[in-house]
N, C-alpha and C positions, 0 to 999 in steps of 0.2 A: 504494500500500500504506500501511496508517495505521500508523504511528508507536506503538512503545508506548513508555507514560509515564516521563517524567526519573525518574532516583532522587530523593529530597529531599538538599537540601544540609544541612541540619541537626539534630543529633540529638542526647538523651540515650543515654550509654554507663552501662551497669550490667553489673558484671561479678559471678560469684561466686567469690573469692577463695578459697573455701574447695575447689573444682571442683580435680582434678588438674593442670592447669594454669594455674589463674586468678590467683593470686598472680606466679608467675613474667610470665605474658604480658601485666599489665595494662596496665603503664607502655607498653611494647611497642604493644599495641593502640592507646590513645590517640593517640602519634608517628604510627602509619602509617595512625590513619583521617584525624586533619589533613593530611598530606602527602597526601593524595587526594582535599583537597577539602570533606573534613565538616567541618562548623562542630558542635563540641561543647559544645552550651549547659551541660551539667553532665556532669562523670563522678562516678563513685560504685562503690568497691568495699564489696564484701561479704562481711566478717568473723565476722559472728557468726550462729551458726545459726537458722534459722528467724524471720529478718525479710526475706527476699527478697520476701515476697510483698507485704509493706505496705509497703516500699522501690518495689518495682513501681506499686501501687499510686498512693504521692503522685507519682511521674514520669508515670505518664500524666493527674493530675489538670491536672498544666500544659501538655497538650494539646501534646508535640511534633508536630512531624514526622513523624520516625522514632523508632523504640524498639530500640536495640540491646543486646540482652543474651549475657553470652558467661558459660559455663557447660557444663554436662553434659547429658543430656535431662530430667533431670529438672528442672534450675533453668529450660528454656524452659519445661516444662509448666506451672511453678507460671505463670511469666508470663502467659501465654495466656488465663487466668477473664478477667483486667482487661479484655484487650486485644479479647477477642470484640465489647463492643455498642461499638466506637469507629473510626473509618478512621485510626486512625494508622499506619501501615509496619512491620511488626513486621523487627528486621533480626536476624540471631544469628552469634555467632563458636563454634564448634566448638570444648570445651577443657574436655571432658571426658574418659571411656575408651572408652566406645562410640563416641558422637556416631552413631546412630541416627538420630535425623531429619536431620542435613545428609546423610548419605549420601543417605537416600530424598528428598531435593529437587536430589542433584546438586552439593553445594556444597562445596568443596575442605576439606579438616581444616586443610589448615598455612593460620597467619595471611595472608600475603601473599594466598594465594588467598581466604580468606575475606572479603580488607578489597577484594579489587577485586569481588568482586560485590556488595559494599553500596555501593560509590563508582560504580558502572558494572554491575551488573545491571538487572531490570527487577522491577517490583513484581507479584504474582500471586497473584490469589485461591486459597484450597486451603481443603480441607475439618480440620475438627477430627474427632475422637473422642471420645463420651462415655461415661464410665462410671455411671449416674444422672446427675445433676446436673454432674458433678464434669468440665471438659472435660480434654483431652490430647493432645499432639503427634501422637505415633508409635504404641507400642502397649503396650496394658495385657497380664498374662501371669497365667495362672494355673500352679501346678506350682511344680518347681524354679528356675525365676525368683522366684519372693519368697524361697525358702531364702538367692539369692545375694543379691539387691537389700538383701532384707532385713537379711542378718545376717553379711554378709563384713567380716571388719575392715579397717577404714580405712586401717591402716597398708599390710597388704599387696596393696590397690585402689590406692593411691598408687604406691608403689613398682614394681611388676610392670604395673598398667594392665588390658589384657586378659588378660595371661599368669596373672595372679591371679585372674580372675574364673572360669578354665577349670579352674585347680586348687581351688576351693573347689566348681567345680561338681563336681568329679572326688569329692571330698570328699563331699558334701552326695547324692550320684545314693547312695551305699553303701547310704544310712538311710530309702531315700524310696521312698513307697509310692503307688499309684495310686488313682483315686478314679473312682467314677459324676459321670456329667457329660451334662444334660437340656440340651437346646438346643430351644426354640419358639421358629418361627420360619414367617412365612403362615400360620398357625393350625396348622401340623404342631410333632408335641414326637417327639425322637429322642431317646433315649440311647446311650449307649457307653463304654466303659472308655478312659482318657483316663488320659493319663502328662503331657501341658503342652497348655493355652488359648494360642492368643497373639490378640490381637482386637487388629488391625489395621488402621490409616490409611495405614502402610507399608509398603515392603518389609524391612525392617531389623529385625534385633532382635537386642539386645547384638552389634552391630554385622558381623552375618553376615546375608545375605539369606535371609530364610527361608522370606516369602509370596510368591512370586513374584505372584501377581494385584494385592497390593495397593497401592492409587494413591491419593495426597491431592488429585487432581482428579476423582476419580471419581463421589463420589456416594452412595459406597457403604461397608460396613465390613464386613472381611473376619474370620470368626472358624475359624480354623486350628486343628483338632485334632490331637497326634500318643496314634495311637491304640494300646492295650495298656495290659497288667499288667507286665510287667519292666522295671525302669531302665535292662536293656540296650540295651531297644527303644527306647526314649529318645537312648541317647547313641548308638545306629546312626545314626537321625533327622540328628542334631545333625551326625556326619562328614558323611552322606552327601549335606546339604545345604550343609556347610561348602565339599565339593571340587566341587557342584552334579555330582552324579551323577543321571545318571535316575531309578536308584530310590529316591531323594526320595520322589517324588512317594506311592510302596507307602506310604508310614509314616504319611501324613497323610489329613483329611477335612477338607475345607472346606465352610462356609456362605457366604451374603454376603446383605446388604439392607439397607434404613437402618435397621433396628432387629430386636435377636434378643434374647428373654429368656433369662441363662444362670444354672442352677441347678447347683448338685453337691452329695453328698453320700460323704462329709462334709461341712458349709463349708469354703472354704477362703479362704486370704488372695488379695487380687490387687493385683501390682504395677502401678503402672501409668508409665510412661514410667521405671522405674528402683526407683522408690521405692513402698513398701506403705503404701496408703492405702485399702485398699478392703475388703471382706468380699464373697463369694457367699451368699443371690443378689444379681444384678442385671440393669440392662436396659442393655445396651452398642446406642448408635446413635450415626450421622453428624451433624455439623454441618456440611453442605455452605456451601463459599465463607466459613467463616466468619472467618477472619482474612487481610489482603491481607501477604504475606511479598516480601521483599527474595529475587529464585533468579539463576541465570547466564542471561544473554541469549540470546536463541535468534538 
């Protein structure tokens, strides 16, 4: 049976200090990935807003090893543009509120479990998700996902964690209204009434499994409608997929393929691994194999 490939022993650590847990866990992080053996050519926290991504950037120009970044889902996503045309190891520490993509790769949330699968997992191709141009981890969301991503205060995402995200959804579902939403896709266009998009590489989203089909070795991108006019029928969705009851499955519509054009109207905003950075339309496909990640060993 062939062997699969050593972790690397060496690596740049980037953290975002600004991440719900990333200030507290950094120092943290550091001690327990040298006590396992990483050689930490530079660490580097992340204070100030909106330079993670040219931070990211000059660490992969020195060409590590590994690239370990510990954050939310969002601060891996920004990661990921860089790391796409490169073989460096992308590694991640869970330390945000979701943590959405470690879930959907298997990788434990508390530190200790996250620093043995960087010191001792194995390395594993997986697919990206694209929004145009724009790549991303887990899953971009249309609907009451950018109301929260978008626009929930800081203070009380820090504090509460998930508990906060569920009250401001609770908040935000009162005022929100549904929208047409066109999906081509094999030269077929469907419409339907559409209360949340979730276009997914994952199974995960704000860190309740929501897409049961979707795999970041697959291939493929799953784009998940929950369908209706009432915000009731939205937050039915949201319990009924929370406690995974079968009739999940009633509230939604799925597509899948490497590439779906998705239109709505009105436009609308679209989050994507956390954070709103998009506008409808657009054309969501797969980047199959496109970054090699640090997972648990099989």
């Amino acid at each position: 049976m062939t062997q699969p490939p050593a972790p690397p022993r060496s690596a740049i650590l980037i953290v975002n200090a600004l991440s719900r847990q990333g200030q507290k866990q950094f120092d943290a992080a550091c001690a327990k990935l040298r006590d396992a053996g990483v050689n930490l050519v530079e660490t580097i926290g992340i204070e100030k807003p909106g330079t993670l991504v040219d931070v990211v950037a000059k660490a992969i120009a020195q060409k590590p090893d590994m690239l370990i970044v510990g954050g939310g889902d969002g601060s891996l996503s920004c990661a990921v543009d860089s790391l796409v045309p490169t073989d460096i190891i992308f590694a991640l520490l869970p330390l945000g509120t979701a943590n959405s993509f470690a879930r959907s790769l298997g990788i434990p949330l508390d530190l200790d479990g996250a620093v043995d699968v960087i010191a001792n997992g194995q390395p594993r191709r997986i697919d990206l998700g694209m929004i145009d141009d724009d790549y991303y981890c887990n899953c971009a969301a249309i609907g009451l996902s950018t109301k929260i991503g978008g626009q929930i205060p800081p203070l009380l995402k820090k504090t509460l964690g998930r508990l906060g995200y569920l009250l401001w959804a609770a908040w935000q579902s009162m005022k929100f209204k549904s929208f047409k939403l066109i999906v081509t896709h094999d030269g077929m266009r469907e419409e339907l009434d559409a209360l949340e998009v979730r276009i997914a590489n994952g199974p995960y989203h704000g860190g309740v499994e929501l897409v049961d089909e979707a795999d970041p070795q697959s291939g493929e991108i799953v784009v998940q409608v929950v369908i209706g006019r009432s915000p009731a029928q939205l937050g039915w969705s949201w319990f009924a997929s929370w406690l995974r009851l079968r009739s999940r499955k009633d509230t939604t519509v799925e597509f899948r393929g490497r590439e779906l054009r998705i239109e709505t109207i009105p436009s609308q905003k679209v989050s994507i691994d956390g954070e709103v950075l998009a506008k409808s339309p657009f054309t969501a496909r797969i980047a199959a194999a496109a970054v090699n990640v640090m997972t648990p060993r099989t």
